[in-house]
PAMIGU-66440 format. One record per residue (C-alpha): residue number from 1; residue in one letter; x, y, z. Coordinates in steps of 0.001 Angstrom, whole numbers. Each point is the difference from the previous one (the first is absolute). Example, Ala and Ser with C-alpha at 12.3 -4.5 7.8 and 13.67 -1.06 7.14 Angstrom:
BEGIN
{num 1 residu A u 12300 v -4500 w 7800}
{num 2 residu S u 1370 v 3440 w -660}
***
This chain:
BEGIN
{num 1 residu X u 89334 v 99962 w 70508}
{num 2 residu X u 867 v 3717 w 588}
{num 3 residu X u -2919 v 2480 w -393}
{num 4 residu X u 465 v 3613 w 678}
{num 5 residu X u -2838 v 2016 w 815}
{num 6 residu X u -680 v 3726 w -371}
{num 7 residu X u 992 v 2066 w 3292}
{num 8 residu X u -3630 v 1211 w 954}
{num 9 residu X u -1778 v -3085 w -475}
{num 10 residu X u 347 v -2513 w 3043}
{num 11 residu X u -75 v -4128 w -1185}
{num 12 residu X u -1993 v -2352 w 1263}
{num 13 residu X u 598 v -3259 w -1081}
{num 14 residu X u 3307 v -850 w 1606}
{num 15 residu X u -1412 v -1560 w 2625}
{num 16 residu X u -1907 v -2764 w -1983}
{num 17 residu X u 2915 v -696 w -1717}
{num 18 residu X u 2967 v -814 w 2352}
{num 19 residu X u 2129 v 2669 w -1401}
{num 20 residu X u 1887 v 3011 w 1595}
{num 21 residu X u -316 v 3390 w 141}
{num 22 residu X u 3133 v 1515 w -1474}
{num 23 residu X u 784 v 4051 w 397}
{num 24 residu X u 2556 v 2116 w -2596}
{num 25 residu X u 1799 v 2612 w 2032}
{num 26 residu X u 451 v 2541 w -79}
{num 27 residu X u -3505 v 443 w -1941}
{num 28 residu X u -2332 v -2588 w 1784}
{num 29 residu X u -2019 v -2407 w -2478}
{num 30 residu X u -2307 v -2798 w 691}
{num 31 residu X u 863 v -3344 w -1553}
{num 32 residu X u -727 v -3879 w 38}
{num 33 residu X u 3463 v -1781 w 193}
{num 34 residu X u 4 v -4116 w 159}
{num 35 residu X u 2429 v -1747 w 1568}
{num 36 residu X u 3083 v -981 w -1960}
{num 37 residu X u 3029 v -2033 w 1576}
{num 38 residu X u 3186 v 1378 w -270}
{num 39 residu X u 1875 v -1129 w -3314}
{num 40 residu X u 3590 v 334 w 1029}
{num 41 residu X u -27 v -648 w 3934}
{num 42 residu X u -2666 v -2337 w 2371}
{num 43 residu X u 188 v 941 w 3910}
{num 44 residu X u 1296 v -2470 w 2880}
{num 45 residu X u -630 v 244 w 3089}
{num 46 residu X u 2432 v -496 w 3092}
{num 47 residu X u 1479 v 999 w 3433}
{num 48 residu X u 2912 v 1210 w 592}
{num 49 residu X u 748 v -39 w 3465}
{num 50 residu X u -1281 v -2965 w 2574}
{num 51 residu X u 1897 v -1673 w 2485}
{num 52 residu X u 226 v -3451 w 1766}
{num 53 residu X u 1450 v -1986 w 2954}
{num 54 residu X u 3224 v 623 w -1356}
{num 55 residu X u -14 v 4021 w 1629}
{num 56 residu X u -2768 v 1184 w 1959}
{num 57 residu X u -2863 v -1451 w -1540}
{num 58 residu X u -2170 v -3244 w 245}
{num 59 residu X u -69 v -3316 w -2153}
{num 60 residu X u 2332 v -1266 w -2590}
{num 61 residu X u 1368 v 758 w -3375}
{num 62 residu X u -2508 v -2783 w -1299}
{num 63 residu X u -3027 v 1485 w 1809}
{num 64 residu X u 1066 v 3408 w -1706}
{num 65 residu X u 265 v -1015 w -3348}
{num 66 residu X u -3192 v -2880 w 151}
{num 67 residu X u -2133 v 3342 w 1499}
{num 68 residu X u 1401 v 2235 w -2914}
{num 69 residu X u -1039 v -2441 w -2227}
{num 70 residu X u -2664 v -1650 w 772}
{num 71 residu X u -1939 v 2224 w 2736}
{num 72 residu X u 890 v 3342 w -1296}
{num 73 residu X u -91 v -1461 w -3654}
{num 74 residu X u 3319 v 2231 w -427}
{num 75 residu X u 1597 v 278 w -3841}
{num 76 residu X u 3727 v 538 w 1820}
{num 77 residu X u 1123 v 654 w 3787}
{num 78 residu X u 3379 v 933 w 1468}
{num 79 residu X u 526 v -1367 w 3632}
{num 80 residu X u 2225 v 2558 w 2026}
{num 81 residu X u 1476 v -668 w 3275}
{num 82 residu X u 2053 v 1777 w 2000}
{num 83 residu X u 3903 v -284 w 56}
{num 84 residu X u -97 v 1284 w 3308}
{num 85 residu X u -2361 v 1106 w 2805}
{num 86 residu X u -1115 v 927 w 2934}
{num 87 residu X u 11 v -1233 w 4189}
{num 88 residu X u 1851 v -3610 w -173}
{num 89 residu X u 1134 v 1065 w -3272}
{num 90 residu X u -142 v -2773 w -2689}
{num 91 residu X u 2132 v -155 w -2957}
{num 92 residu X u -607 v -1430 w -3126}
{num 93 residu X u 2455 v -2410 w -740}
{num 94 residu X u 1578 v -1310 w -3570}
{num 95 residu X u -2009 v -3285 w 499}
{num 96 residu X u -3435 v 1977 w 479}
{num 97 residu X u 1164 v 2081 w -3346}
{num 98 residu X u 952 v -2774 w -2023}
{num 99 residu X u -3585 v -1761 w 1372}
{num 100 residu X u -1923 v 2710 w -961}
{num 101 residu X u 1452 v 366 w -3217}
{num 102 residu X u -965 v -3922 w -527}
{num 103 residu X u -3076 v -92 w 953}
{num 104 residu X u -764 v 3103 w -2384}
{num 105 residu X u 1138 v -1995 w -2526}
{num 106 residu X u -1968 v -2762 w 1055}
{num 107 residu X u -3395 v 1714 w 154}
{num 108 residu X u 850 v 1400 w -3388}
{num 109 residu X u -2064 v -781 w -2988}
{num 110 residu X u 638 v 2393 w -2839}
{num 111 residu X u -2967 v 1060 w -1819}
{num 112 residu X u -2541 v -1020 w 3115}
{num 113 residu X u 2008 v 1302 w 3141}
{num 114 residu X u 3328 v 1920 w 1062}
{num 115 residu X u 1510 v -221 w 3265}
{num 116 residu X u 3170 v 2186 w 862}
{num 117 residu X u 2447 v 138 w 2170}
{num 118 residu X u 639 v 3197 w 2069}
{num 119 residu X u 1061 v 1201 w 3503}
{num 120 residu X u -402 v 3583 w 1575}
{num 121 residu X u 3157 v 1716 w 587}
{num 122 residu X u -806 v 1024 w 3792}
{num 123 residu X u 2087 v 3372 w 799}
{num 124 residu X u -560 v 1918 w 3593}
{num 125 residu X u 1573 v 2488 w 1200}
{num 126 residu X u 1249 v -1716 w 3375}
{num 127 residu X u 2740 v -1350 w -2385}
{num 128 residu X u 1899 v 3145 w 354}
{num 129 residu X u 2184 v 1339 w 3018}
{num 130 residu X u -1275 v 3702 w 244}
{num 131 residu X u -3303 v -1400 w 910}
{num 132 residu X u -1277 v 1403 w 4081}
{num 133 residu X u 1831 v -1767 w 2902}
{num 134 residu X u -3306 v -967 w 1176}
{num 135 residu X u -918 v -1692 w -3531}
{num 136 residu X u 974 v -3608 w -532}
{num 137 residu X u 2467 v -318 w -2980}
{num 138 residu X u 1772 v -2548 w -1131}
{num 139 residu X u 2569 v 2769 w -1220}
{num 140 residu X u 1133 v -1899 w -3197}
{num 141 residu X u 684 v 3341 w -1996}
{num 142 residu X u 2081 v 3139 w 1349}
{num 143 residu X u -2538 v 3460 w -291}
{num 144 residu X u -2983 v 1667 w 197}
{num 145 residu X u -2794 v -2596 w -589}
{num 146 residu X u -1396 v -461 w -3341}
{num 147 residu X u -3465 v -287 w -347}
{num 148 residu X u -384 v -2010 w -3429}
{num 149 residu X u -3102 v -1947 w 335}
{num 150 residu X u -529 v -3504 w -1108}
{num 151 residu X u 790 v -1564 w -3971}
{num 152 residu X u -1152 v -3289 w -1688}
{num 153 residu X u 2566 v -1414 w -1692}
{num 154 residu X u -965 v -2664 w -2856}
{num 155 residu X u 1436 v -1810 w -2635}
{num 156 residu X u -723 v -1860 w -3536}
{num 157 residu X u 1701 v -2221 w 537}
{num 158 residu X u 1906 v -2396 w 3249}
{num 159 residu X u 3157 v 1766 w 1639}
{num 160 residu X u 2439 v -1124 w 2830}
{num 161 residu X u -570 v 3670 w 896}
{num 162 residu X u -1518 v 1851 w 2884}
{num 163 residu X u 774 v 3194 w 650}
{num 164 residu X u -595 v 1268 w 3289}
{num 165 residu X u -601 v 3091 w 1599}
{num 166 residu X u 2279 v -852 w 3097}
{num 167 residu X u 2633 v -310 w -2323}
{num 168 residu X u 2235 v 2445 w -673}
{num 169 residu X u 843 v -619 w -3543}
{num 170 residu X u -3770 v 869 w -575}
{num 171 residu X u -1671 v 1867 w 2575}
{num 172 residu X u -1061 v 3426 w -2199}
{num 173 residu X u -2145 v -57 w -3238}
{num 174 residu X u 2395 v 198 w -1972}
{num 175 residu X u 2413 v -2596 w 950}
{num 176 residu X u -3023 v -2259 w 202}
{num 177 residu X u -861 v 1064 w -3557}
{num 178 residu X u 2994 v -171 w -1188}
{num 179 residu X u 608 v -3902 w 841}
{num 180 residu X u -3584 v -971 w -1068}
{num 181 residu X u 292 v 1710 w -3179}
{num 182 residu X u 2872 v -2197 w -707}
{num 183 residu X u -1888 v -2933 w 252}
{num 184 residu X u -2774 v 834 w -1820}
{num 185 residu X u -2629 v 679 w 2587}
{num 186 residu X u -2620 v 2415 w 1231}
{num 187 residu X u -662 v 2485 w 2779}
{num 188 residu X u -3183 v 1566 w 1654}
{num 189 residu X u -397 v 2438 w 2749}
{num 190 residu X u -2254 v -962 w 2278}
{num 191 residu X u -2889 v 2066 w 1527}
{num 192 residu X u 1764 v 3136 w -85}
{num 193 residu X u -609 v 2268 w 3489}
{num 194 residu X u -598 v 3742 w -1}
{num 195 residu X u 1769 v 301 w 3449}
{num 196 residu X u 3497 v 261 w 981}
{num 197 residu X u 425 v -3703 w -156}
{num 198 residu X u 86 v 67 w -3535}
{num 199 residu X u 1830 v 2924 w -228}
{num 200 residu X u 2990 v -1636 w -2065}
{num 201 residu X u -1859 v -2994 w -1782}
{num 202 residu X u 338 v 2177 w -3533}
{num 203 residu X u 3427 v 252 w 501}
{num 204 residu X u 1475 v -1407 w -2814}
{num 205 residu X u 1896 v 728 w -2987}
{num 206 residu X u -2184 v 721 w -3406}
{num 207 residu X u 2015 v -2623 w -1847}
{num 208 residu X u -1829 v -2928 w 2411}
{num 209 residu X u -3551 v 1194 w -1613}
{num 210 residu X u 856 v -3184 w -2381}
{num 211 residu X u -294 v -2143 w 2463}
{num 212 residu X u -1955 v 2024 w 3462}
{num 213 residu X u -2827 v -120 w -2790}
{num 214 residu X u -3022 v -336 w 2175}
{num 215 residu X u -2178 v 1370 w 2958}
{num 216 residu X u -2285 v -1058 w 2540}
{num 217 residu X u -2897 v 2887 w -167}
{num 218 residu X u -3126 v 526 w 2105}
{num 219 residu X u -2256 v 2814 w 772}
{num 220 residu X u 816 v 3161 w 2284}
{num 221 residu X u -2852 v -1139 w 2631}
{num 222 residu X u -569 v -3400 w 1204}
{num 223 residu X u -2353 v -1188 w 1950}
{num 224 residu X u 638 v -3460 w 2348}
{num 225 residu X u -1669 v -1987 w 2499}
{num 226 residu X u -2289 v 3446 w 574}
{num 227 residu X u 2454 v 2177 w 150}
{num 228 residu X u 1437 v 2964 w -2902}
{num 229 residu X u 3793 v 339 w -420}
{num 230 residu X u 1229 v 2609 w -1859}
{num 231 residu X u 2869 v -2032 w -2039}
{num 232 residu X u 839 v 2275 w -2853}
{num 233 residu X u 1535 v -2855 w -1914}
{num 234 residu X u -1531 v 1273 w -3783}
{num 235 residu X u 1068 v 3670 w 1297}
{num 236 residu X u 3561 v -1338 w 1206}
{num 237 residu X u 424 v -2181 w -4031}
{num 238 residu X u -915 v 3539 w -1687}
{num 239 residu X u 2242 v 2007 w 2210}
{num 240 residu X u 3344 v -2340 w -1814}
{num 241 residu X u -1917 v -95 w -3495}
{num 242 residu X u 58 v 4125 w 298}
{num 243 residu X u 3357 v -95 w 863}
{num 244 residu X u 673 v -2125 w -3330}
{num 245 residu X u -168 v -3473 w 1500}
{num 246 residu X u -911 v -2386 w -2137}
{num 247 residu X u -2099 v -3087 w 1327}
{num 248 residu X u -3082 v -2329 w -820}
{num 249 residu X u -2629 v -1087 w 2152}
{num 250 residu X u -729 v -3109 w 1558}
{num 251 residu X u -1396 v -1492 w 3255}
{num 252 residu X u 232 v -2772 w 2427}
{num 253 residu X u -2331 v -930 w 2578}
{num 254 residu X u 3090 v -569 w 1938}
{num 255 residu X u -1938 v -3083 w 1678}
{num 256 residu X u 1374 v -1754 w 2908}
{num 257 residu X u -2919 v -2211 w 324}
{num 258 residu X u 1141 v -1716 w -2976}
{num 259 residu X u -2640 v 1130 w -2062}
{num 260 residu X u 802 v 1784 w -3181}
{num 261 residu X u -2345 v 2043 w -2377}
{num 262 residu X u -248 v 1597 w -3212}
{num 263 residu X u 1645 v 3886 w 341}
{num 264 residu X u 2322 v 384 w -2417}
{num 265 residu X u -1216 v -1124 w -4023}
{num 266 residu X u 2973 v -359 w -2515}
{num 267 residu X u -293 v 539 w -4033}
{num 268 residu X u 1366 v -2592 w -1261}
{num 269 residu X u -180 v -1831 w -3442}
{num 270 residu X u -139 v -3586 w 1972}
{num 271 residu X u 122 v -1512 w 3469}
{num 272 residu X u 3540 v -1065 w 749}
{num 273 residu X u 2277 v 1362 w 2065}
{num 274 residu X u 2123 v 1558 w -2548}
{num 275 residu X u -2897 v 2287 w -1353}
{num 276 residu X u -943 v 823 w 3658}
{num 277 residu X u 3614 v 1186 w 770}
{num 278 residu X u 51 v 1626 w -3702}
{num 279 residu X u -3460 v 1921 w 1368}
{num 280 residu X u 1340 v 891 w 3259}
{num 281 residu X u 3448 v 1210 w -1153}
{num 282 residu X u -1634 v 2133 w -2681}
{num 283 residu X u -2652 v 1226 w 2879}
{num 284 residu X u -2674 v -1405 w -2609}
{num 285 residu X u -2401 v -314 w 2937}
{num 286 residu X u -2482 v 1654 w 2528}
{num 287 residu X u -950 v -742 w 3766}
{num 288 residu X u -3169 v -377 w 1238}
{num 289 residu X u -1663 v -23 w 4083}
{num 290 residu X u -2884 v -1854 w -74}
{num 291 residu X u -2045 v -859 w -3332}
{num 292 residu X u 1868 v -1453 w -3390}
{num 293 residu X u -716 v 3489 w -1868}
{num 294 residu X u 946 v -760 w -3430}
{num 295 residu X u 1823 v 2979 w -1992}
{num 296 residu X u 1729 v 1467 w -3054}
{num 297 residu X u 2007 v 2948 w 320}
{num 298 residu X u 1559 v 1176 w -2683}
{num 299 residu X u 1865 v 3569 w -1556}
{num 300 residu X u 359 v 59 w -3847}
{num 301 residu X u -124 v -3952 w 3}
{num 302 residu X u 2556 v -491 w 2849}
{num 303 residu X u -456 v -2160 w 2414}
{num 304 residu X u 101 v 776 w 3572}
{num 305 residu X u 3198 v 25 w 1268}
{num 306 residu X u 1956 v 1625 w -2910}
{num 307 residu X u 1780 v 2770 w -554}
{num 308 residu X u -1194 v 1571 w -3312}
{num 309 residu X u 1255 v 3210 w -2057}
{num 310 residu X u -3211 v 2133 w -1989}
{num 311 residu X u -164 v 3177 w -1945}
{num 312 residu X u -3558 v 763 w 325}
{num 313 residu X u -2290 v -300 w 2867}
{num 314 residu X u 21 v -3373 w 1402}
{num 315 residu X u -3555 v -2079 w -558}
{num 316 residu X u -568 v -1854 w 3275}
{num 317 residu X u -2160 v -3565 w -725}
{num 318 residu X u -1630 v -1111 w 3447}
{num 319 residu X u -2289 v -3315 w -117}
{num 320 residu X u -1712 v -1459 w 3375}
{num 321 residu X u -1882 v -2585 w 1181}
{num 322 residu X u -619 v -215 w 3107}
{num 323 residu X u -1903 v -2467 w 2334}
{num 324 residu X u -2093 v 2403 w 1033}
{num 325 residu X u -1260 v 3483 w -477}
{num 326 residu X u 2732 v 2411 w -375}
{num 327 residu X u 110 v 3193 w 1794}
{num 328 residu X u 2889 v 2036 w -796}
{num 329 residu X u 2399 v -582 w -2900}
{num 330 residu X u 3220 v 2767 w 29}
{num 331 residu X u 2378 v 539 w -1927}
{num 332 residu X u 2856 v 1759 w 1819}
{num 333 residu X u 3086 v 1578 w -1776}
{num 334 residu X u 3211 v 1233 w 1638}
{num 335 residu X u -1708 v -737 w 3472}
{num 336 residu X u -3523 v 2095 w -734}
{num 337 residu X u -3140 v -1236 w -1205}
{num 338 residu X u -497 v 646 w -3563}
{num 339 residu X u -2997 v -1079 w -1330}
{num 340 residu X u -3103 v -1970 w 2475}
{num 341 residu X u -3007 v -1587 w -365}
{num 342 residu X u -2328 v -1326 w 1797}
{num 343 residu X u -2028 v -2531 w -1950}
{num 344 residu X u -1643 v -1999 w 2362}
{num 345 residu X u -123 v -3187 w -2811}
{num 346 residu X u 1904 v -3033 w -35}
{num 347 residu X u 1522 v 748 w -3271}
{num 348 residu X u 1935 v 2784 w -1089}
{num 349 residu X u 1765 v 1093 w -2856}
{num 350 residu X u 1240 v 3035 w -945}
{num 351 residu X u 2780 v 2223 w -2054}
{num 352 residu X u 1738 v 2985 w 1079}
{num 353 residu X u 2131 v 2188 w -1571}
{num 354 residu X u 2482 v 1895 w 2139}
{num 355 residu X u -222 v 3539 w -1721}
{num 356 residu X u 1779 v 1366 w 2785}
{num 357 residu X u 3408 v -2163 w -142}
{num 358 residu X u 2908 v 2112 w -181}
{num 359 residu X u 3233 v -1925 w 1530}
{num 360 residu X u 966 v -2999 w 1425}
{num 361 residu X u -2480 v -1711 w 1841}
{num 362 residu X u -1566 v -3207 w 1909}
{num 363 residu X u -3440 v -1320 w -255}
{num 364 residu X u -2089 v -2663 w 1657}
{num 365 residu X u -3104 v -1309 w 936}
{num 366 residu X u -2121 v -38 w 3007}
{num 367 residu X u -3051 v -1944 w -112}
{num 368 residu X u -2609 v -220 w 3219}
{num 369 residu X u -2875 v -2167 w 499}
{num 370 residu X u -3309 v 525 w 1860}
{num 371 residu X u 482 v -3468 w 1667}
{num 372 residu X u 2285 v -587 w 3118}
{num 373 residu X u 2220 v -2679 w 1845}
{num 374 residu X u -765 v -1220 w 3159}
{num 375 residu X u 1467 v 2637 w 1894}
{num 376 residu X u -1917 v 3047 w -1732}
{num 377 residu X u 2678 v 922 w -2863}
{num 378 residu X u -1138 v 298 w -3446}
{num 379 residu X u 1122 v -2251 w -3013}
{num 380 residu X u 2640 v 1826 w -1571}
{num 381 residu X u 2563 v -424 w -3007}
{num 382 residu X u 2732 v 2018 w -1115}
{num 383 residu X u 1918 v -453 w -3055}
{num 384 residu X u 4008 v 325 w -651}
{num 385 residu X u 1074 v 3421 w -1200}
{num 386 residu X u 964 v 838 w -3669}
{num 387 residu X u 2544 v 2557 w -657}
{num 388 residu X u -605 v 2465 w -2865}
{num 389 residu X u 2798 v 2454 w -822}
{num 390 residu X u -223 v 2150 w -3145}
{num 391 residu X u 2594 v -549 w -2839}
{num 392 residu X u 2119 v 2685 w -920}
{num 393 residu X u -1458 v 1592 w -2875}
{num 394 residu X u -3445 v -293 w 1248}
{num 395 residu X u -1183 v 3860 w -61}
{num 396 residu X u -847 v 1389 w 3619}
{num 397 residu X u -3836 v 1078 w 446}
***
């Protein structure tokens, strides 16, 4: 049922009937939208990033993936170790790969539950020579240090492979990128720093996008344990995005407790672990902090994630549903907010028609909640970009 309403007269009835409010931008109207699913695409819901005994964290693969499953009541997970880390440094060997990759398999039941094997390609900058005297390096590489942050690395399907960042046949991006892309699998990068320390994790070549497709976003301001970091993770994501990056969004709780949780949802057609990896490679999905905020974002009937071509003024589709009241929904474009609202329902839906777009530009979806975490921080969602250039021939406003 869709019933729009005159501007000047307010409706009263919503409430009563468990129906949203829905607003038509850039001219506001009232209106009584039910709830439809999704024809093409249902949402799964996953982790991406956990880890075990098998780096720094606690309990085993099995405890991850039984918690995932049947604690967490996760539709997909990917467990994520390190390759390498820190103090007494471990190293995962072949026979921890190859385990992990057989005891995804082993959790796996298509259609019911995904597990997927993945590890976290660990770079630091003590792996380079030109590091301070006073700094301990293990001085694998010759030069100034390179500060590329941390990867996941994850495949479809079982490999002999691992490719770490110790060595030198794939210690940048793009030699990492390069070798997984052979082989079929995916990379993320992980939470992305606004400091120096990240300084070179976007450092790789444009022709990787295909297979860098994802990453880990968060808000600007966290707060944790009762104190507030400024983190400027969501400003740090834009910053490559204005620069012409092109990535999706996901997120991990990064657990080491070995206790994963729904942050990243996937569009996907069906639960296996084909459509998952078909979702995540075509950054068909959305991260969330707290609270499983269901969404639709959409631009002239793309899906998030695509890159799209229009001669007229792109329609933007936005549907929510949130777990709780909703206090800010924004859409931002080219790194600025371009249309707000602040609805303070459950339920939104809305359309908005971009009558300002006049070049090449990115779009997503920032959704906040009034209700918070256990630390303070608000339930949040963002959605992956979608690219809109304008064709050719399309005549300039």
């Amino acid at each position: 049922m869709f019933i729009t309403l005159s501007n000047n007269r307010a409706f009263r009835g919503a409430a009563s009937t468990g129906c949203m409010l829905s607003l038509v931008g850039p001219i506001l109207l009232a209106a009584v939208v039910c709830p439809r699913s999704r024809a093409q695409y249902r949402v799964f819901w996953g982790d991406v990033h956990g880890h075990t005994i098998h780096s720094d964290g606690k309990g085993s693969l099995d405890d991850y993936f039984t918690f995932a499953r049947d604690v967490a009541k996760l539709d997909f997970v990917i467990v994520t170790d390190h390759d390498f880390g820190n103090a007494a440094p471990w190293r995962m060997p072949q026979a921890t790969w190859k385990l992990t990759q057989c005891k995804a398999d082993a959790y796996t039941s298509e259609k019911r539950f995904v597990a997927i094997a993945g590890y976290e390609w660990t770079s630091q900058p003590k792996y380079w020579t030109g590091v301070a005297d006073d700094t301990t390096s293990e001085r694998l590489f010759s030069g100034a240090p390179k500060f590329y942050n941390h990867k996941n690395v994850y495949f479809g399907e079982n490999v002999d492979y691992l490719f770490s960042a110790k060595d030198p046949n794939f210690m940048s991006p793009d030699l990492l990128a390069a070798a997984v892309l052979l082989h079929g699998g995916l990379i993320q990068n992980n939470h992305p720093t606004a400091g120096p320390e990240g300084s070179n994790q976007w450092d790789y070549n444009p022709a990787y996008y295909a297979v860098i497709t994802n990453t880990e976003i968060d808000a600007d301001v966290l707060r944790y344990a009762g104190k507030t970091y400024e983190i400027g993770v969501e400003r740090t994501v834009r910053g490559f995005l204005d620069r012409g990056g092109k990535t999706g969004f996901v997120k991990g709780t990064d657990t080491h407790d070995g206790k994963p949780a729904a942050r990243t949802a996937v569009l996907a057609k069906q639960l296996t672990r084909d459509a998952v990896f078909d979702a995540l490679r075509n950054r068909r999905n959305y991260a969330v902090s707290n609270a499983r905020i269901w969404l639709s974002f959409k631009i002239d009937g793309h899906e998030m994630g695509e890159v799209m071509e229009t001669a007229g003024n792109p329609t933007i589709d936005v549907d929510i549903r949130g777990t709780d009241k909703i206090e800010e929904v924004v859409v931002i474009r080219n790194g600025a907010a371009l249309h707000s609202l602040n609805p303070r329902t459950e339920r939104v839906k809305f359309t908005y028609v971009d009558r300002s777009f006049h070049s090449d530009s990115y779009y997503y979806l920032r959704v906040t909640q009034v209700d918070n975490d256990e630390h303070g921080n608000p339930s949040r969602a963002w959605s992956s970009p979608i690219w809109a250039t304008r064709t050719a021939s399309a005549p300039r406003p």
